[in-house]
N, C-alpha and C positions, 0 to 999 in steps of 0.2 A: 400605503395601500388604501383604495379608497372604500368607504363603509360599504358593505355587499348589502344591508339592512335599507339603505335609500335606493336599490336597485332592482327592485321585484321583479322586473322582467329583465332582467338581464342577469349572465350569469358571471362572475368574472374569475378570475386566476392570475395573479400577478407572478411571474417568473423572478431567480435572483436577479436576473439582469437587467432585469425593468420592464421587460418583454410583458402586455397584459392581453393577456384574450379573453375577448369579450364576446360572447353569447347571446345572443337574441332570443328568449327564453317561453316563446309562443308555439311550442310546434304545434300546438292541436288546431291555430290559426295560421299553419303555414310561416310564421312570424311577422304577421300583418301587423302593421303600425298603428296601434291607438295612440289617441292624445298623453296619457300618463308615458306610454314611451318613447312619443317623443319627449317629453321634459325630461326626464329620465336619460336621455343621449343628450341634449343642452348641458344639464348638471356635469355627466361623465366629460363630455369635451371640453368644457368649460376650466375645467378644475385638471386638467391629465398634467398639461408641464408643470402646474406647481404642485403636483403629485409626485414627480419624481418618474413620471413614467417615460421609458424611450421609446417605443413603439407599441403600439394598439392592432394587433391582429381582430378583426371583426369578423362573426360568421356566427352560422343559424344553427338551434339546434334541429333535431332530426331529418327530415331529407329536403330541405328547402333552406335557401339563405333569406330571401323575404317577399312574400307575394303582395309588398306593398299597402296604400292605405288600408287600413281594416274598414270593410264599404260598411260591414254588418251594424257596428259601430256606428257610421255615420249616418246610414237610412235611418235609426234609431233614436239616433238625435234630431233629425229634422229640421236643421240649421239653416238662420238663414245666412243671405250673402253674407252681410256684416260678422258674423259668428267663425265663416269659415274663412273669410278673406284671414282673420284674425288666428284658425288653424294653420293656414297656410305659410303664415308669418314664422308660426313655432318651426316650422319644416325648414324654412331657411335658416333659422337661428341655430337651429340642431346641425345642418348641411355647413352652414359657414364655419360654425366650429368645428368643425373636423378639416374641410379645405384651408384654412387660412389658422389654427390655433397651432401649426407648429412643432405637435407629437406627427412620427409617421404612422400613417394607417395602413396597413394593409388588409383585403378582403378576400377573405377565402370563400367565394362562391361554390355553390352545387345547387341543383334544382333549380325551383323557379328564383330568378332576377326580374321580375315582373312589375311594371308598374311604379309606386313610391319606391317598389326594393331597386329597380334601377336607378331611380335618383340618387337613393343613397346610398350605394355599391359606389357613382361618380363621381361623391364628393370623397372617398377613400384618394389615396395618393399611387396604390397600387393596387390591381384587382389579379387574384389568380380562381383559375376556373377549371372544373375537371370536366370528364365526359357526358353528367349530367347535368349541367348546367343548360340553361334558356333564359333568352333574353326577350320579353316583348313591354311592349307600350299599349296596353288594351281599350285608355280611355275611352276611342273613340267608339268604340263597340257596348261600353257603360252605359255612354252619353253624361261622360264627365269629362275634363280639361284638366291635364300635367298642372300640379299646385306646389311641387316641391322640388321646383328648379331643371327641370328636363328640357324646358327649351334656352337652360341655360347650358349645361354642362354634359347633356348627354347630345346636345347640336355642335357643343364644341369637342366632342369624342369620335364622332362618326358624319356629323354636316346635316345643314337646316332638311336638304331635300331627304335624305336618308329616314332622318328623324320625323320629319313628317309623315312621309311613307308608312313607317311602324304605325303614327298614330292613326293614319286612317282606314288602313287595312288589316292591321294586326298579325302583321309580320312577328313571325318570330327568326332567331339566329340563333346558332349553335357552332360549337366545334371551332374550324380551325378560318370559319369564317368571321367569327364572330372576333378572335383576335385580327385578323387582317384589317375589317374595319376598326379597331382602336375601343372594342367593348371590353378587353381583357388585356393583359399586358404579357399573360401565362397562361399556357395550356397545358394540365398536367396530368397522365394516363393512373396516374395513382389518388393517394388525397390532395386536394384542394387546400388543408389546413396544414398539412405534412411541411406543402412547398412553403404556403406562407407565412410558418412558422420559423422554415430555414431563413428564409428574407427577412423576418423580425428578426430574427438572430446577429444577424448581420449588420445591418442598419444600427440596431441599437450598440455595436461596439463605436461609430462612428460617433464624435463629439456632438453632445447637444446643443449648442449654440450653429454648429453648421448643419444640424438638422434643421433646426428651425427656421433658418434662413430656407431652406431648399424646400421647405412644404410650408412656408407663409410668403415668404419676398417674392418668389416665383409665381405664383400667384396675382400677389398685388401687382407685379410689371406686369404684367399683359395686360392690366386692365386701363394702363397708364399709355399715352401719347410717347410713339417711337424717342422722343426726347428726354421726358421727363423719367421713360423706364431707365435710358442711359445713365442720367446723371442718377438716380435712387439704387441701379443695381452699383456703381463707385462705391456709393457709401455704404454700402450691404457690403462688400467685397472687403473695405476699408476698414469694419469694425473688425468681419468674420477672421480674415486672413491672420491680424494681428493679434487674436486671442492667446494670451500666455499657454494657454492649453494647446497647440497648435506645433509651438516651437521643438516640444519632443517630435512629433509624428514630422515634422521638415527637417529635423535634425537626421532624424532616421533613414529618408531620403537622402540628402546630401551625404552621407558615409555609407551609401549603398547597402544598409543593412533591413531596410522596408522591404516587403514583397513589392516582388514587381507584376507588373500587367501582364499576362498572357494570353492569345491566344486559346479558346476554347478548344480542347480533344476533344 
């Protein structure tokens, strides 16, 4: 379990199963992102596999999952470029370890996704979202510019024109629209954490080693030449498949005693 004592703004809960939901612990700031929380999410991603953790349910507390940079915070500092470029950098660092570190994440949105919080709902591996959830991009109405990877990963969720759209107009999405364009993967008329919690549940019975593959290798091939993903996803295949751990769950298969796939009632 990891120290809850290095985690001030976060709240955690580790399950027997390895299941950890983690809490953004700012409501009275909507769960705006200051600088200590992001390090604070570096440290936590940083450190989850060799925690022992198998999946990371993320969500806010009270009626918001995260309305992004805390501005309050940043008017206050009066930073200059150099200063922020250098905020901006922690933002990836905290984003990349959650897309590419390997534990699965899932995000249990409500309320606002606004802003930094949709950055960092898109570097989750699954988002699910209830009836009050919203999604915008308000930069451009700040008169500030996406710093924590939006024109990386929320262009490749819904596409450059869409994405830009939100920023200059300040679009927002909801509802069943906002899954059709690819901002949520779940839409759920109950909690937001209920579902995502089932989905941790699940995931985490699934062996760790073919989790990791499937939320870091997947990843890294797309960002690789039609060729080189070929030959890199072989040898991802080639460790994964052959894992001692593995032999039961194919064994089980082949004596037709595994569940099988069905059809959704």
């Amino acid at each position: 379990m990891p120290d809850p004592s290095i985690y001030p703004s976060l709240d955690l809960i580790l399950k027997d199963n390895g299941v950890c939901i983690v809490t953004l612990d700012r409501a009275a700031k909507r769960n705006a992102l200051d600088a200590s929380t992001i390090e604070q999410l570096i440290q936590l991603f940083s450190s989850a596999n060799r925690d022992g953790i198998r999946a990371i349910v993320l969500t806010g507390a009270g009626d918001h999952f995260c309305a992004g940079l805390d501005l309050v915070e940043h008017w206050k500092a009066d930073r200059t470029p150099d200063e922020f470029m250098h905020v901006c950098l922690r933002w990836h660092e905290a984003f990349n370890k959650m897309e590419y570190g390997g534990v699965p994440i899932i995000a249990a949105l409500k309320g606002a996704v606004v802003g930094g919080g949709l950055e960092l709902a898109s570097a989750a591996h699954i988002r699910v979202m209830d009836d009050t959830t919203y999604f915008a991009l308000p930069e451009g109405q700040r008169g500030i510019f996406t710093g924590g990877g939006a024109t990386i990963r929320v262009s490749d969720l819904i596409g450059k024109a869409r994405m830009i759209d939100m920023i200059l107009t300040g679009r927002v999405y909801q509802g069943q629209e906002a899954v059709d364009l690819g901002l949520a993967q779940y839409l759920t008329e109950g909690s937001s954490l209920e579902k995502a919690m089932e989905l941790a549940d699940a995931v985490a019975a699934n062996l760790p080693l073919t989790n990791f593959a499937i939320c870091s290798a997947i990843s890294h091939l797309n960002n690789m030449s039609g060729m080189d993903a070929a030959y890199a996803e072989a040898v991802v295949a080639g460790v994964v498949n052959t894992q001692p751990a593995a032999r039961e769950r194919l064994e089980a298969f082949a004596n037709k005693s595994a569940a099988r796939i069905r059809p959704n009632e």
